[in-house]
C-alpha positions in Angstrom: 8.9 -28.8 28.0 10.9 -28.8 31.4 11.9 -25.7 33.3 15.4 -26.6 32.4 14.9 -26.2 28.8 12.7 -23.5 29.2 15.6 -21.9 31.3 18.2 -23.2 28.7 15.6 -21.8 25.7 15.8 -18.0 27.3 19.7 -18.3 27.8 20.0 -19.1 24.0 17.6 -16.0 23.1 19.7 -14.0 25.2 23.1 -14.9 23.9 21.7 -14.7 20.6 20.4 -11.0 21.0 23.7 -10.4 22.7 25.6 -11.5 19.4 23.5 -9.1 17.2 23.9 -6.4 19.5 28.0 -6.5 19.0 26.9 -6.6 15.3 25.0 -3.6 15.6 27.6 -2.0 17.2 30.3 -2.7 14.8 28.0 -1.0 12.1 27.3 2.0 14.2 31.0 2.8 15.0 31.9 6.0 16.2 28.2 6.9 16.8 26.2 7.3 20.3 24.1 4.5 19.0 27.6 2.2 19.6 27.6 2.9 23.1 24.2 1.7 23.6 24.1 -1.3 21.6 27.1 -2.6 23.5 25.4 -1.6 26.9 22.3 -4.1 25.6 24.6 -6.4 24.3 25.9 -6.8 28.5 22.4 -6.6 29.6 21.6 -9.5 27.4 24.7 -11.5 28.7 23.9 -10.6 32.1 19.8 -12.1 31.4 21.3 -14.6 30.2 23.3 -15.6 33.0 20.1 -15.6 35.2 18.6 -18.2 32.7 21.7 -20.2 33.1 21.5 -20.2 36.8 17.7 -21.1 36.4 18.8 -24.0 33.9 20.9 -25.5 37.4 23.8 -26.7 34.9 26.7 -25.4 33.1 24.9 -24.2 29.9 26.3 -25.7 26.2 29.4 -23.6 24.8 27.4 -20.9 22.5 27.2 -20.5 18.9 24.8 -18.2 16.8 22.3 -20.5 14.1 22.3 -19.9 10.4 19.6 -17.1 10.9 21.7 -15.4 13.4 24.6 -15.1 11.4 22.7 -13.8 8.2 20.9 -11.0 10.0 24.8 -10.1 11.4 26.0 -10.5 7.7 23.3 -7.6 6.7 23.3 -5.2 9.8 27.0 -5.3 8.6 26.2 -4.9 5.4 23.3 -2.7 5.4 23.1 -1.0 8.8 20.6 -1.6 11.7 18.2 0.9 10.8 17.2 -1.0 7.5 16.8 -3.9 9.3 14.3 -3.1 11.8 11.6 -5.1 11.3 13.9 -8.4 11.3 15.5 -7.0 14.2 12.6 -6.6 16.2 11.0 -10.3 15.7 14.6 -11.8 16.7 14.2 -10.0 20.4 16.3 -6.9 19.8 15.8 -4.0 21.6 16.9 0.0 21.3 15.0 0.3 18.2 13.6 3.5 18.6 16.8 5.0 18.8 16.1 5.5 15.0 12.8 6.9 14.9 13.6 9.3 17.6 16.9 10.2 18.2 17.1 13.5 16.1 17.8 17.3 16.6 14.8 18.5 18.1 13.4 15.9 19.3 14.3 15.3 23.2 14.0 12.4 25.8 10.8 12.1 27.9 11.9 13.5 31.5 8.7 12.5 33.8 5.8 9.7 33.7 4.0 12.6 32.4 5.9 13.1 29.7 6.0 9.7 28.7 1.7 9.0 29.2 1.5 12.6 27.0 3.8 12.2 24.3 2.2 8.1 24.0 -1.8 9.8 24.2 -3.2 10.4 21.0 -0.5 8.7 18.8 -2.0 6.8 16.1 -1.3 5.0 13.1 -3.7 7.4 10.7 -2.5 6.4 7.3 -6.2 5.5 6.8 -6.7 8.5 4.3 -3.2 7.9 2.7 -4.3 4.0 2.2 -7.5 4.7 0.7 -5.6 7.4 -2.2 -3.1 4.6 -2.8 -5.5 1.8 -2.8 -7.9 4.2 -5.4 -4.6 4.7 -7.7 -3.8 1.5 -7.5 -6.8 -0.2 -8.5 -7.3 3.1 -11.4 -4.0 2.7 -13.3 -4.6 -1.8 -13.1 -8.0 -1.6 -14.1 -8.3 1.6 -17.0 -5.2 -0.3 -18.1 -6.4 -4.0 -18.5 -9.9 -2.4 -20.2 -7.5 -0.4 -23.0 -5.3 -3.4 -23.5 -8.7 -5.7 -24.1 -10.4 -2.8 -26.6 -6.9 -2.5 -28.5 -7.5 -6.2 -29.3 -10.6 -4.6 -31.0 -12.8 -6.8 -28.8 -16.9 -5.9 -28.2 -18.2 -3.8 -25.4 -19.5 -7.0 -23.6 -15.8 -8.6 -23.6 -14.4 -5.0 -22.3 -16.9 -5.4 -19.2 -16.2 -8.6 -18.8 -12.5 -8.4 -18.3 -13.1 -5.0 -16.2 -15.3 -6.5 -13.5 -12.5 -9.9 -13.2 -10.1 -7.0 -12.9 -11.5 -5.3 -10.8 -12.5 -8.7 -8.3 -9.3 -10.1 -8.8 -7.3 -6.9 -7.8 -9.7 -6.5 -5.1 -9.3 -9.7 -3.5 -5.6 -9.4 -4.4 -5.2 -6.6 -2.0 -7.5 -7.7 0.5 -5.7 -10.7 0.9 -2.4 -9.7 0.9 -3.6 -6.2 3.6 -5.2 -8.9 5.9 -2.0 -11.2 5.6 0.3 -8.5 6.5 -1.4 -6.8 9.3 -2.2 -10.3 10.4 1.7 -10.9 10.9 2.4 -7.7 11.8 0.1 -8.3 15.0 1.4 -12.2 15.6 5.1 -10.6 15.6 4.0 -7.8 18.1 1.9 -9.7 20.2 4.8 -12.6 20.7 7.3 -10.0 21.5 5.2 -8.1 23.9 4.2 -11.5 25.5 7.9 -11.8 25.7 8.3 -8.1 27.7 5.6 -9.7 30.0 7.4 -12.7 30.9 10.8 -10.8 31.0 9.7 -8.2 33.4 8.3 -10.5 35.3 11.5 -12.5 35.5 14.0 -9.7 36.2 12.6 -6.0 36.0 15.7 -4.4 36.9 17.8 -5.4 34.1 14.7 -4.4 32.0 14.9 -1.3 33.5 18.6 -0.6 32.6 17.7 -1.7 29.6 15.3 1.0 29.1 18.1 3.7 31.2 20.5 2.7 28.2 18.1 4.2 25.4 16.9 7.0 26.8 20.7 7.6 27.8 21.7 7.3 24.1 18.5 9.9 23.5 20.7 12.1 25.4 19.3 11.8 28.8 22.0 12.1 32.0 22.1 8.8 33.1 21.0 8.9 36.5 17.6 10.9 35.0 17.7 8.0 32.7 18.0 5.3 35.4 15.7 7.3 37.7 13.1 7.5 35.0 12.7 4.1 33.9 12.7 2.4 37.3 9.5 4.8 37.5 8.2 3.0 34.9 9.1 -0.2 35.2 7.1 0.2 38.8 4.2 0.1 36.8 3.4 -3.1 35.0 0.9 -2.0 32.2 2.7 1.4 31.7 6.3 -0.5 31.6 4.5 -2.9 28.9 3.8 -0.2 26.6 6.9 2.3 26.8 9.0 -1.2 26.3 7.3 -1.9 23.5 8.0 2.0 22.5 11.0 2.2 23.7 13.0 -1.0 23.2 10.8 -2.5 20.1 10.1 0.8 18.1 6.6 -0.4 18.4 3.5 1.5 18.2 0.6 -0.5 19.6 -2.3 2.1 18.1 -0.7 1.3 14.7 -1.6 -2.3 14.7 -5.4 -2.6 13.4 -7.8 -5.1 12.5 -6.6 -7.5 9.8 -10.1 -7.9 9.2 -10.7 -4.2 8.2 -7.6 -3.5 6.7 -8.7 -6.2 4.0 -12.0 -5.2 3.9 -10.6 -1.2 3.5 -8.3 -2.0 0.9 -10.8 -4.2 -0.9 -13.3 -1.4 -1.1 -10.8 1.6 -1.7 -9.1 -1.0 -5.0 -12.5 -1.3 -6.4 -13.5 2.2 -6.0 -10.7 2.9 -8.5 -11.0 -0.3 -10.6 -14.8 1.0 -11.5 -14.1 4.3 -12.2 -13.1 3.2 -16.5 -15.6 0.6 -15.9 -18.6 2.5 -15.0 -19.1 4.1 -19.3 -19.3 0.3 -20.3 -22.6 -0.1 -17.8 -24.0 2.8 -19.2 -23.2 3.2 -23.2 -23.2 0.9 -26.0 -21.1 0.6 -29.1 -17.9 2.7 -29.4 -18.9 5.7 -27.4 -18.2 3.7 -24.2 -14.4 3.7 -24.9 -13.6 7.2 -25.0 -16.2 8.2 -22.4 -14.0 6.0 -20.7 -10.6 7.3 -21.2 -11.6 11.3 -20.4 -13.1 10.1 -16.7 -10.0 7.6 -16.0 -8.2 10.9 -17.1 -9.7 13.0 -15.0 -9.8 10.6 -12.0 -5.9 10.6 -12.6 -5.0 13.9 -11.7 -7.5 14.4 -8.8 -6.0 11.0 -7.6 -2.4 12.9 -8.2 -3.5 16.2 -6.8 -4.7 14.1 -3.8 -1.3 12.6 -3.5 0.4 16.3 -3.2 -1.4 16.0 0.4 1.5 13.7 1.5 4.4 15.1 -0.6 3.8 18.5 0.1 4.5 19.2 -3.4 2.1 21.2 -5.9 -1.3 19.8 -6.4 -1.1 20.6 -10.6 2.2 19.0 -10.3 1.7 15.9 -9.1 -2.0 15.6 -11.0 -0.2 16.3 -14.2 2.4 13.7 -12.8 -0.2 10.9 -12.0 -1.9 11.9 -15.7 0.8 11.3 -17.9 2.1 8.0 -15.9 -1.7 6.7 -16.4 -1.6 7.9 -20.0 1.1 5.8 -20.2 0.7 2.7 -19.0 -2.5 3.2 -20.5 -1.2 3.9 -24.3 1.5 0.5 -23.6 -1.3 -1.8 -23.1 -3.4 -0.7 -25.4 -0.6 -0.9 -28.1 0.2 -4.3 -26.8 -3.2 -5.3 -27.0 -3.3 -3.9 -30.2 -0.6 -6.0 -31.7 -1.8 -9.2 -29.7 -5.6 -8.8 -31.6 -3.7 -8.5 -34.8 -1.5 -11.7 -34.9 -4.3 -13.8 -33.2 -7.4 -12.4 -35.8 
């Protein structure tokens, strides 16, 4: 590809971010966040005239593509903040504004403040995962083995259908965890690739870029201006408060795809062979209820663990998780039930 149509290519992503960022301002109307998506909206123009100049011709009269134009259709619909994620892959910026701008919760003033607040920010979650991943694989797998013994079917059928359960759910989530992490990091690293390129090409309108959020954080604008020149100035710092600051990124959040399957694979079958584990060990009909009183009992601790993240009571949400459990557990096995019936 020539430098022209490279040139030509950055004036259209430009325009196009330009065109989202009046949509985002018509949605946010009468709100501080207006002000600053209109402010990114002339940044953008104003890129894009430097692209255009680049190009060395007149560039093409503009018009947003199909995608454009649906994404406008939601944020008008919907609002920008429930858009985010779209947002961010189509080169928006300001994003942060939602995860930040609350009561309580002021603009960095100093490098400092900005290397302190961004040290020791990660995406945890690994403990909330692994509850999830244990319920999730506990309700499938205690429900498939109830459905299969209300068919009246033998102990070596139950375990059959338990350990494909608990394989296929496994691989289920493993596949779709790597998938999704795996995305998550191609969107972050093409956009942050972008940054590069962008800062390279024209820092100081990246740098009023970044004066326009921290402005709309509530920041005097000259501080604001002040401040992110100071960052810009550095190139590895400015890549990683852009990606902050104008993405809503979190770099520490992204992990291996790799692990996050292999996690969620191991945390899913934990759960899955918790009803299993009586059909290993017992013969005949004893296996069953053995089965139902651990699954049980794994429920509420499962529950109670979840009141860790709600902040709610530990016997409320165990009692919660039970009787959800119980019932799932009481459909199949009814379901099953009638299925072993009409097919005998």
């Amino acid at each position: 590809m020539s430098g022209s149509e490279n040139s030509l290519d950055g004036w259209r992503e430009e325009m196009r971010s330009a065109y989202l960022y009046r949509a985002m301002a018509a949605a946010e109307v009468g709100t501080p966040r207006a002000e600053l998506f209109n402010g990114l909206a002339l940044e953008a123009e104003n890129q894009a005239r430097i692209w255009a100049d680049k190009a060395g011709a007149a560039p093409p009269e503009f018009g947003p593509d199909l995608r454009a134009r649906m994404v406008a259709g939601l944020v008008r619909r919907h609002g920008p903040r429930t858009l985010r994620s779209i947002l961010v892959a189509m080169k928006v910026r300001g994003l942060s504004v939602y995860s930040h701008a609350v009561p309580g919760h002021p603009p960095p003033t100093s490098l400092e403040e900005v290397g302190k607040r961004h040290r020791g920010i990660s995406g945890g979650g690994n403990l909330r995962a692994a509850v999830f991943g244990v319920n999730d694989g506990l309700v499938s797998n205690a429900s498939l083995i109830l459905g299969v013994a209300g068919a009246s079917a033998g102990n070596s059928i139950i375990l059959l259908s338990g350990v494909a359960g608990l394989l296929a759910g496994a691989f289920s989530m493993a596949a779709g965890e790597y998938v999704s992490v795996r995305s998550q990091r191609e969107m972050f690293e093409h956009q942050i690739g972008l940054e590069r390129d962008e800062l390279a090409q024209y820092p100081e309108e990246e740098a009023e870029e970044l004066a326009l959020i921290y402005a709309a954080r509530g920041l005097a604008r000259e501080d604001a201006l002040k401040l992110a020149k100071a960052i810009i100035a550095d190139p590895a710092q400015a890549l990683d408060t852009l990606a902050r600051e104008e993405l809503g990124l979190n770099p520490d959040e992204l992990g291996s795809p790799w692990g996050a399957a292999i996690f969620s694979f191991l945390s899913f079958a934990a759960g899955a062979l918790v009803p299993l584990l009586p059909f290993f060990a017992l013969a005949g009909a004893r296996a069953l209820p053995v089965s139902i009183v651990i699954t049980a009992v794994a429920l509420f601790a499962v529950g109670a663990a979840i009141s860790l993240f709600t902040g709610r009571s530990a016997l409320r949400d165990g009692l919660r998780m039970l009787a959800i459990g119980a019932a799932a557990g009481a459909l199949t096995y009814a379901i099953g039930n009638l299925l072993g019936v009409s097919l005998s």
